[in-house]
C-alpha positions in Angstrom: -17.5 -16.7 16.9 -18.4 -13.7 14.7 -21.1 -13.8 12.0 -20.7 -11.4 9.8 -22.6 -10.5 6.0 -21.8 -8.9 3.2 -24.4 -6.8 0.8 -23.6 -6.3 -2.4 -25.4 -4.5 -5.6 -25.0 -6.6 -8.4 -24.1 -5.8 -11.6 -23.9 -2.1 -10.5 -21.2 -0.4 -12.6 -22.7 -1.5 -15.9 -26.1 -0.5 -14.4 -24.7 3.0 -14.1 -23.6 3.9 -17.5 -27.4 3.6 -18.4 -28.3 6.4 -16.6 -26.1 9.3 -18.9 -23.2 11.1 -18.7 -25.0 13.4 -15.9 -25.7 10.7 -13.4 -23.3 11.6 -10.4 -26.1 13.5 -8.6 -28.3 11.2 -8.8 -26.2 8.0 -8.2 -24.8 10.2 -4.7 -28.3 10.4 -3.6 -29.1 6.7 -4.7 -26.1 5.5 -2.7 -27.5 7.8 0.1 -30.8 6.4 0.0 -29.8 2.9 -0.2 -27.3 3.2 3.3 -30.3 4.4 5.2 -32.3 1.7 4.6 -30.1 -0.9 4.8 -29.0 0.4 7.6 -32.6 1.0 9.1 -33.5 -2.7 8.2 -30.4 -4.3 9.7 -30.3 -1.9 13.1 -33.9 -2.8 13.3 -32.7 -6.7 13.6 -29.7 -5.8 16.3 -27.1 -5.5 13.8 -24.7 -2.6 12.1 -24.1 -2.0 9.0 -20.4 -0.5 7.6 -19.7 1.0 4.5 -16.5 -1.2 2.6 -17.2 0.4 -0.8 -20.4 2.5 -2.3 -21.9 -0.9 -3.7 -21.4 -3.1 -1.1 -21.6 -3.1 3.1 -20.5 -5.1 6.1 -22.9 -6.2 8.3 -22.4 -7.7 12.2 -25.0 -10.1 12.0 -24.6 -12.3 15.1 -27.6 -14.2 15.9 -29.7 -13.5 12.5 -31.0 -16.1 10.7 -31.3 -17.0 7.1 -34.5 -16.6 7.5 -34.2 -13.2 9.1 -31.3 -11.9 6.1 -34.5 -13.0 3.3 -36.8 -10.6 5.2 -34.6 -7.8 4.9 -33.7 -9.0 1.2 -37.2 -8.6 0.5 -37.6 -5.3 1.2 -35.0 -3.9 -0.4 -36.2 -5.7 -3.0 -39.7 -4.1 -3.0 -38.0 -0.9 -2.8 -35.0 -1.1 -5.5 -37.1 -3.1 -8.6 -34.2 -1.5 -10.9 -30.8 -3.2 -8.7 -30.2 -6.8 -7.6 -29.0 -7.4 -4.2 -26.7 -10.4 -2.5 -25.9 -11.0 0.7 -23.5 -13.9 1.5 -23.1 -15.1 4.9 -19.9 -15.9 6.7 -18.2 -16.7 10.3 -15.2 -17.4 12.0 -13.6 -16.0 15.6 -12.4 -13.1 14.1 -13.7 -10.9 11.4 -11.7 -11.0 8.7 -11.9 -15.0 9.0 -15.9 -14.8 9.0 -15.8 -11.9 6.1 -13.5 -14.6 4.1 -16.1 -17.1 4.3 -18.3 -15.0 3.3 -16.5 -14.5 0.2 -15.7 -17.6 -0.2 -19.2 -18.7 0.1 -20.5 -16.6 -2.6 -17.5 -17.4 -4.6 -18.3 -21.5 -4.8 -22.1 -20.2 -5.1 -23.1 -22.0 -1.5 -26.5 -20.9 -1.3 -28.4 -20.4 1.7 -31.4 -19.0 0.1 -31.2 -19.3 -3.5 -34.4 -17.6 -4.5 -33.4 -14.2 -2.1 -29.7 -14.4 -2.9 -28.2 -15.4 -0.3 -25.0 -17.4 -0.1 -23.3 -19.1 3.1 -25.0 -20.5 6.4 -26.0 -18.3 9.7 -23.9 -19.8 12.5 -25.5 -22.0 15.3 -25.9 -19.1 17.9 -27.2 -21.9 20.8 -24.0 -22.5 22.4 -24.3 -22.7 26.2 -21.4 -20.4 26.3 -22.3 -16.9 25.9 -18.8 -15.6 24.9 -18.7 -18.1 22.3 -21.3 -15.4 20.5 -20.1 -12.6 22.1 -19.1 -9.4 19.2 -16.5 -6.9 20.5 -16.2 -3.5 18.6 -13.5 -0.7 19.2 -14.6 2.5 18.8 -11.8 5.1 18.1 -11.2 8.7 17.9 -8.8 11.5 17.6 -8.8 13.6 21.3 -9.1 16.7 21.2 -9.7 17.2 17.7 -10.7 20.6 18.1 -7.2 21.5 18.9 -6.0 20.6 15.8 -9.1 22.5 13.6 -7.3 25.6 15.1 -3.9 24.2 13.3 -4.7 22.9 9.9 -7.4 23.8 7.4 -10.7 21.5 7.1 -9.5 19.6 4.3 -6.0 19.1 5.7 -7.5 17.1 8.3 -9.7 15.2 6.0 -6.2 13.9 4.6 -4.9 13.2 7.7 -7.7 11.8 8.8 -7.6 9.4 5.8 -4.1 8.4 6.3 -4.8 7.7 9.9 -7.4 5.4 8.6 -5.2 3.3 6.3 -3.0 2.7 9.1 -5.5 1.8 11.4 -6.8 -0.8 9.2 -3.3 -1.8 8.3 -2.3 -2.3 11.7 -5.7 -4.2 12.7 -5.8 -6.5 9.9 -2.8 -7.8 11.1 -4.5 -8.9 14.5 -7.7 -10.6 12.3 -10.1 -7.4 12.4 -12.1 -4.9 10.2 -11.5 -0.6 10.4 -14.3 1.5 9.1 -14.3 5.0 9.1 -17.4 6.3 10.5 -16.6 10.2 9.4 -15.4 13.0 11.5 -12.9 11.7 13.0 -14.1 8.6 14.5 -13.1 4.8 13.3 -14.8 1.2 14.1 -13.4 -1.8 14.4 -14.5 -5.3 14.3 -12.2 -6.6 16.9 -12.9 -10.1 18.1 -10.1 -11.7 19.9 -8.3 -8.1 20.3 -6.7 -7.5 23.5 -6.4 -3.8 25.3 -2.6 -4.5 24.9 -2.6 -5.7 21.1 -5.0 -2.3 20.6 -2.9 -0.2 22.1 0.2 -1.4 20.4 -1.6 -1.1 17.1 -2.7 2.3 17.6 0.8 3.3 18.5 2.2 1.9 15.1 -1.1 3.6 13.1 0.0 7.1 14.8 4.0 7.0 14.8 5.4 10.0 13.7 1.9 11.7 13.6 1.3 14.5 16.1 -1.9 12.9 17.6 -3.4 11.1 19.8 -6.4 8.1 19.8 -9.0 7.4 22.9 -10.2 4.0 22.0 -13.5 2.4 23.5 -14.2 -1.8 23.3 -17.3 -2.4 23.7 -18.3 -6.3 24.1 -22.2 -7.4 23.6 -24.1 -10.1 22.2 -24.9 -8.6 18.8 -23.3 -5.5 16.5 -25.5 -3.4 18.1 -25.2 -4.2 21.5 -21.5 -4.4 20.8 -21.5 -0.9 19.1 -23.6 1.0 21.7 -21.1 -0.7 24.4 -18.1 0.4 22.8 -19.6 4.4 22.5 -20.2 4.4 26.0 -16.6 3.5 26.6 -15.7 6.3 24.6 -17.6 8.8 26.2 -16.3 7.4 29.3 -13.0 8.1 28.6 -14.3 11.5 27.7 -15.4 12.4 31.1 -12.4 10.9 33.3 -10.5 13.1 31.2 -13.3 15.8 32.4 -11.5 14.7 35.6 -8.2 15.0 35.0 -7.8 11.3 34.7 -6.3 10.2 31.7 -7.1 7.0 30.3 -6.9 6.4 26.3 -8.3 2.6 26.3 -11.6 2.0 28.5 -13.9 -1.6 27.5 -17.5 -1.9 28.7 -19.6 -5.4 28.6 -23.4 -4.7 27.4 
């Protein structure tokens, strides 16, 4: 099981047109400004926080509490008198089935926490199995990127770093999980239940008939971060067998 929230600025859009016609700056540095501390507050809990759109995040938050979502609420709170925050609280064995209940529960209005906001129910993390709780993330990116800088121009590969995205998270919703682009060229994803063979068959299908090629790290650890730091590793591992003249695109490491 996965646990997984999602953050969301209420009423933002209508919220924006009160600031003027010239409010882009300042709603890009607002938007800045609100990432880093969610994801400061989160990270400081063992959790990660992903963009999905400018008002609104995905959080891996396996093993937090209710109790534990409140405290951050209430910062942000303290620090953001002028928005409203939500979190809503889902889970499920793979990610996309824990971000639907999340939805779901802040669709029927299940509260958890009805003073902080705070919809759904944290999952019984006690199981005697460790696995049971266990987050895997894949952490992909394009090798030798620096190769292909020396091809296209910068925003070029922006665009084909975006269409590699959509395919990525075409492809892995399929199998149950969650892409995020992390910029640069690098992608997460939220991949519980994922195998090294269903990965590497998706990230065939994500780069047919594109002239590249992905090195893709699993990482496997008790919470997001864990899970996250697990997955890089793997990554950089790949890095330096290549260093070796071993090739290996798909290496998993358990934190």
């Amino acid at each position: 099981m996965i646990q997984l929230t999602i953050i969301r600025i209420e009423g933002y859009g209508p919220w924006t047109l009160t600031l003027g016609y010239d409010r882009e700056a300042q709603l890009q540095m607002l938007q800045a400004r609100i990432y880093h501390d969610v994801q400061r507050l989160f990270d400081a809990a063992g959790c990660i926080v992903y963009f999905n759109r400018f008002d609104e995040y995905f959080a891996i938050t396996t093993g937090l509490s209710v109790e534990g979502h409140a405290r951050i609420q209430q910062e942000l709170a303290r620090s953001y008198k002028d928005l409203k925050m939500s979190m809503a609280i889902g889970s499920g064995k793979s990610a996309l089935e824990a971000s639907l209940a999340a939805y779901e529960a802040r669709k029927q209005e299940k509260f958890a926490d009805e003073r902080a906001r705070i919809f759904g129910a944290a999952a019984n993390n006690n199981s005697s199995s460790p696995g049971q709780t266990a987050v895997q993330i894949m952490h992909i990116d394009v090798d030798s990127s620096t190769k292909l800088s020396g091809r296209v121009s910068p925003y070029e590969i922006t665009a084909l770093v975006m269409k590699l995205y959509s395919r990525l998270a075409d492809e892995f919703v399929k199998l149950g999980s969650l892409t995020f682009f992390l910029g640069g060229d690098n992608f997460m994803v939220i991949a519980n239940g994922v195998t090294k063979e269903q990965a590497d068959a998706a990230i065939k299908a994500a780069t047919a008939g594109i002239d590249i090629k992905l090195n893709c790290g699993i990482g496997i650890g008790a919470t997001g971060k864990k899970a996250a730091a697990a997955a890089t590793e793997a990554l950089d591992t790949i890095r330096d067998l290549r260093d070796e003249g071993k090739v290996q695109t798909i290496y998993e490491i358990q934190a």
